[in-house]
N, C-alpha and C positions, 0 to 999 in steps of 0.2 A: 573212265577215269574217276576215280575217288575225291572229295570235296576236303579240301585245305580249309579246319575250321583256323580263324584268325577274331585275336580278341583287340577288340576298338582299343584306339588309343585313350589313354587316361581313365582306363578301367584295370581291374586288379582282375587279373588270373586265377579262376579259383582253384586251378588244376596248380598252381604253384606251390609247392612247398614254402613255408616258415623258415624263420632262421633255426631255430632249435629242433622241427622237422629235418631239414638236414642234417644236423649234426648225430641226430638218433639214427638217422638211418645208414651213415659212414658206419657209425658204432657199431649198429645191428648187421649190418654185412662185415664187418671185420669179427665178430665175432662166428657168425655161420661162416666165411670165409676159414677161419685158425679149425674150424669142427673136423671142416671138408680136407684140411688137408694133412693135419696134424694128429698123432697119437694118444699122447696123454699131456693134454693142457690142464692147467692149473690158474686160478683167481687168485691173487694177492689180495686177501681182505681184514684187514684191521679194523674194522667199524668206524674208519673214517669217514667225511663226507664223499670225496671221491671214488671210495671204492664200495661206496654204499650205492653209487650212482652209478659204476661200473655192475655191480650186482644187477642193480634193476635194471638196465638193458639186458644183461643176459637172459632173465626170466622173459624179458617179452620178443628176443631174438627165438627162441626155441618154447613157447608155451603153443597148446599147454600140455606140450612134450616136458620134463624135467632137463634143468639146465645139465648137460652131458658135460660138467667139470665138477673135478673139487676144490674147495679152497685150500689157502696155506696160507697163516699168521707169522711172523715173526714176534715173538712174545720178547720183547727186553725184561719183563720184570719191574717193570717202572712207568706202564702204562696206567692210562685215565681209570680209576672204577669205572664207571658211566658207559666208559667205552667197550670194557671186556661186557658189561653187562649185553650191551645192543647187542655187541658180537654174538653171543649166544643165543638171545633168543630169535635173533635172527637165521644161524641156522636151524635151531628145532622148528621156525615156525617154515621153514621152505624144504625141512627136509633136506639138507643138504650134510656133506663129509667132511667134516673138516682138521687140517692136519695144522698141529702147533711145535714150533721148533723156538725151543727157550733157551735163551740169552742165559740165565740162570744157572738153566742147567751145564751147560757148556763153562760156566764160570766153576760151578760145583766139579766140576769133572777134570779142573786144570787146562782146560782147553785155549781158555780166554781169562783175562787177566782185567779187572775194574780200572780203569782210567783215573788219574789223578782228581778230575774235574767231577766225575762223578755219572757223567753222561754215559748214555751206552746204545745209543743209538748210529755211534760208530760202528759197534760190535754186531752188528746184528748178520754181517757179509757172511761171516765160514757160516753159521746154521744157515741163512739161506741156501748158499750154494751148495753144500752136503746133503739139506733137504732136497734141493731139485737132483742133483746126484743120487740121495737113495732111493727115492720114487722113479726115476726115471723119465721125469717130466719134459718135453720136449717142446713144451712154448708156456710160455710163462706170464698171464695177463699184469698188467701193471696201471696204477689210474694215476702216472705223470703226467701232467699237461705243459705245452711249449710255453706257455705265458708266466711257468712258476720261476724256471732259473735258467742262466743261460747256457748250464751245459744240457740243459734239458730240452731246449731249442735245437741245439744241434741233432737229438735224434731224430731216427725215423721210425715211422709206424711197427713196423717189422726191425727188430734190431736183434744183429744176430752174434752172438755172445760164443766164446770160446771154449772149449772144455775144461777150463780155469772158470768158466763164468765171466770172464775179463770183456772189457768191453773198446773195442776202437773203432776212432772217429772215422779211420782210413777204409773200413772197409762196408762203411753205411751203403745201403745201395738204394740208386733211383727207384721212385714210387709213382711215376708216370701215372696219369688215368686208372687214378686207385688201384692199380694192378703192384700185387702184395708178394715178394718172392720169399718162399720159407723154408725153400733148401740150405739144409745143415749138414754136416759133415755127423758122423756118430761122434758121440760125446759134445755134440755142441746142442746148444737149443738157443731157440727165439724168446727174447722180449716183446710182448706186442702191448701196445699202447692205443685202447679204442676211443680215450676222450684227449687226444692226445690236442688235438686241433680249438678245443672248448679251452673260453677262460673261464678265471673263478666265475666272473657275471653269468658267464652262460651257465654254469653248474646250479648256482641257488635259483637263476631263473628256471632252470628244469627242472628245481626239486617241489618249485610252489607249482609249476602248473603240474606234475604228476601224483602231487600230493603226498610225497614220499617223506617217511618219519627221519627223525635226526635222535645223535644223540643231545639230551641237553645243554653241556657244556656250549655250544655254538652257537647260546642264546645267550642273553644276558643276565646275568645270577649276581649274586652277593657273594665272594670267593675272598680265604684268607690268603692274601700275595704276600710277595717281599719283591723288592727290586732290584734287580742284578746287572749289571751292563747295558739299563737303561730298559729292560724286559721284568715283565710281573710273570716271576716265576708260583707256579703252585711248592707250598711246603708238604713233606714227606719226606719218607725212612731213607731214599737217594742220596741224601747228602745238604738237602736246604731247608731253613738258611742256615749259613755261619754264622758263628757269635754276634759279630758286627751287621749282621740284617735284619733289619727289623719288620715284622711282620704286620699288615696291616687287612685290615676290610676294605674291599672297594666292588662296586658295580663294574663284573666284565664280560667276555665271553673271549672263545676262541674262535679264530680263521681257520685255521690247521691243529691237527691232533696228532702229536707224536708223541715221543717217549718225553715223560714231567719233567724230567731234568734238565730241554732243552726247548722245550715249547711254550711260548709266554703268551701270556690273554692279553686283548688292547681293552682299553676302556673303553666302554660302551651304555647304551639303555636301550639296545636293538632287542627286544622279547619276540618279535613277529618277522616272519617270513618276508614281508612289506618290508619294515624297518631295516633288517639286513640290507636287501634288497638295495635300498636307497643308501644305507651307508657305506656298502663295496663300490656304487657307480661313483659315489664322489673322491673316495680314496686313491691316493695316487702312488703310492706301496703292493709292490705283491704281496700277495698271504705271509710265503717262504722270505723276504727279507724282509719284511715288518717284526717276525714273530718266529725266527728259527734259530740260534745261537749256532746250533754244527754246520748250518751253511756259511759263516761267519769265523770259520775256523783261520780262512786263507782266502784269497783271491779264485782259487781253481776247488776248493773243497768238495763241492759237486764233483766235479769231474774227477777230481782224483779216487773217489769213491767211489765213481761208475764203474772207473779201469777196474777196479779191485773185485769187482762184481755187486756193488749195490744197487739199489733198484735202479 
């Protein structure tokens, strides 16, 4: 009979995983999980923090094998410098494919039409879902997490979207004992979500202990703003300010990185990974309704966006 080792009481386990040990390790098996079962997946990566963070678990899920996906950008046209910058040298320095489908272009082409407000990160739905349409992508990674908004709590790990790309609540399916179902019908594919279960806390606490770069913006800078429905919007060719805005200087950074025209900085003197750190535990605001105007459209704006096929 084989010996039951047992750890005294009021001693720490060393065989236990961390909090943020777990969470990488959900991630890194939902990613080798989507390899094993799936065709041609694809990374949603914009040089945000999240899917900067979604990145780097892939590379250490499959190293140092090369990560077996490519990315896909939705470009509005109205994104951070700062941000396309990372983006880039982020793929030449991993060697990665990456495919860009522009809001722009699509405007240029009469396909999509500029919004009254200026924003365009409504628009970004047909190029995505024509993107995964023309590549023929059949699970599509995403770095939403349940803690950013409330239709985003509704989904599940595995979410499996229509040949519309459309997305409904009715047909989410149990996810039991991280057992992941990713049978699709042809012309349907899967959303999967590996940081899906991580809050913001968890994410900057992951990114200090793995040492992983940011772009600047999500430190705290000297930035010319103007204020808009109570949000320090960045000025640019998008459409701000109006006459009536007036622009000023102030110490900020960002939470969340999306397209300029709907992503506003909070005031801050957070320069360090540290400093971050301590001023998300104290905040009592998600990233997304602190600092996002297109979640702010309606009550249901999220969701009404998902149906439609947004991430």
């Amino acid at each position: 009979m084989s010996a039951v080792t047992t750890v005294p009481e009021g001693t720490v386990n060393p065989y236990a995983l961390s909090h943020l040990d777990s969470l990488e390790s959900e991630a890194v098996h939902i990613f080798r999980e989507v390899a094993g079962e799936f065709e041609r997946p694809v990374i949603l990566f914009s040089g945000g923090k999240d899917s900067i963070v979604m990145l780097h678990l892939a590379l250490k899920a499959f190293a140092p094998a090369p990560v077996p996906f490519t990315l896909l950008h939705v470009d509005t046209g109205h994104n951070f410098p700062e941000v396309l910058d990372y983006r880039d040298r982020t793929v030449e320095k991993h060697g990665l494919r990456l495919h860009v489908a522009s809001v722009q272009e699509y405007i240029d082409a009469g396909k999509l039409r500029e919004r009254p407000d200026g924003t365009r990160n409504p628009l970004q739905t047909v190029p995505l879902t024509e993107a995964i349409q023309q590549h023929r992508f059949d699970a599509v990674f995403g770095g939403g997490r349940r803690d950013e908004e409330k239709a985003r709590a509704k989904e599940r790990v595995f979410s499996l979207r229509d040949e519309f790309s459309q997305w409904d609540p009715r047909r989410q399916r149990p996810e039991l004992w991280q057992l992941y179902n990713g049978r699709h019908a042809p012309g349907e594919h899967v959303r999967v979500f590996p940081i899906s279960n991580w809050t913001e806390l968890d994410v900057w606490q992951y990114i200090e202990r793995e040492g992983i770069e940011l772009p600047e913006i999500y430190f705290a800078h000297e930035r010319e703003v103007f204020n808009r429905n109570g949000m320090w919007l960045t000025a640019g060719h998008w459409g701000g300010p109006k006459d009536h805005e007036v622009t000023e200087t102030r110490l900020v950074r960002y939470r969340t990185v999306g397209d300029m025209s709907c992503t506003g900085a909070v005031d801050s003197d957070a320069t360090t990974l540290d400093a971050v750190i301590t001023e998300i535990a104290a905040s009592r605001l998600t990233e997304r309704g602190a600092t996002r105007a297109d979640d702010k459209m309606s009550e249901a704006a999220m969701e009404d966006r998902k149906r439609e096929g947004y991430f």
